[in-house]
C-alpha positions in Angstrom: 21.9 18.2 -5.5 20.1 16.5 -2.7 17.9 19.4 -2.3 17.0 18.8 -5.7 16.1 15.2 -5.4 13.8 15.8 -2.3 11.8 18.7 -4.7 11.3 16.3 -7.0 10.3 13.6 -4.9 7.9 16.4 -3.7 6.6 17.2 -7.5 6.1 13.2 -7.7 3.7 12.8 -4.7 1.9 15.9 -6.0 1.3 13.8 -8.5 0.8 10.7 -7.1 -2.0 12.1 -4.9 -3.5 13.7 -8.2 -3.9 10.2 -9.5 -5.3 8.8 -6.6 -7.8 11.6 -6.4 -8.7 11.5 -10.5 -8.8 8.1 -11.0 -10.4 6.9 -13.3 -11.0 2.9 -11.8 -10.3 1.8 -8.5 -7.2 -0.2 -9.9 -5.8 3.3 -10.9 -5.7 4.5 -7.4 -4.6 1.8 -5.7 -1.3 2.3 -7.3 -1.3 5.6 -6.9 -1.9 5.4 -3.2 1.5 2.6 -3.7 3.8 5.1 -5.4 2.8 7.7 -2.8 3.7 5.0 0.0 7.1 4.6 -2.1 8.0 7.5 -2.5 7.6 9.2 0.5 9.8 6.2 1.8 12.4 7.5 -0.8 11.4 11.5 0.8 11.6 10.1 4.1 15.7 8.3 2.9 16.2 11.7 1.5 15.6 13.8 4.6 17.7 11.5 6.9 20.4 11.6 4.9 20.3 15.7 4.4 19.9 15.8 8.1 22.6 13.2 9.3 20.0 11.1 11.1 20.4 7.5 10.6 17.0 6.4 12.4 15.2 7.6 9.7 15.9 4.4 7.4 14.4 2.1 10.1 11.5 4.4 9.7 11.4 4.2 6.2 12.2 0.2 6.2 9.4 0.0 8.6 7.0 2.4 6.5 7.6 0.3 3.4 6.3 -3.2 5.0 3.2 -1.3 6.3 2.6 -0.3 2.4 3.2 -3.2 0.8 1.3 -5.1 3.7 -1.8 -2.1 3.0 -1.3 -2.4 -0.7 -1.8 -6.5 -0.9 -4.8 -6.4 1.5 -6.5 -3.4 -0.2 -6.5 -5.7 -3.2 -7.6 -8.6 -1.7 -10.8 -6.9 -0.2 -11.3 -5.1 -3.6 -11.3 -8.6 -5.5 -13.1 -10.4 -3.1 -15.2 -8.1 -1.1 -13.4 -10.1 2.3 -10.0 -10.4 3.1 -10.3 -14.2 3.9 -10.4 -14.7 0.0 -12.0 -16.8 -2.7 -12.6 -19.8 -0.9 -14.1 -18.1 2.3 -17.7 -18.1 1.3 -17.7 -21.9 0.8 -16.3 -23.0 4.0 -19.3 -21.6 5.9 -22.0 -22.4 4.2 -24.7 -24.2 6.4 -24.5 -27.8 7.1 -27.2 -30.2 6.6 -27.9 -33.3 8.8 -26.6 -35.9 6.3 -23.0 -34.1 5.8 -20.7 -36.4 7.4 -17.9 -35.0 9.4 -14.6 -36.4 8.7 
């Protein structure tokens, strides 16, 4: 049954990575970079349970933070072309010699 699961977990990040190769927009692959994050979090739940190897959640729980944490700044960068965001361009702009500085 198990066995089963982790197959088809297999079959999903076959096509997951399909996606993220295809595309068609950026936005497209992005997710499909994120399911293949989750679900080889779920693969990686999967095998430490088949194998009777707790440790393997920790992995997984620390796997997951490093996706979402990818995921958000991938799409910040893509948005905004920095990571700093919107308002990053407009704090350094050059100052002139009547700016006051408060």
């Amino acid at each position: 049954m198990i066995t089963t699961g982790c197959l088809l977990v297999l079959m999903t990040l076959a096509l997951a990575l399909l996606r993220a190769v295809r595309g068609p927009t950026v936005y497209d692959r992005i997710v499909a970079v994120n399911a293949f994050g989750t679900m080889t979090v779920l693969l990686l739940v999967l095998l430490g349970f088949l194998t009777d190897r707790p440790e393997f959640q920790d992995i997984a729980l620390l796997y997951a933070l490093i996706n979402f944490a990818g995921t958000i700044a991938v799409l910040k960068f893509v948005k905004y072309s920095n990571l700093a965001g919107p308002s990053a361009a407009a704090d350094h702009r050059p100052r002139s010699e009547g700016d006051r500085i408060s």
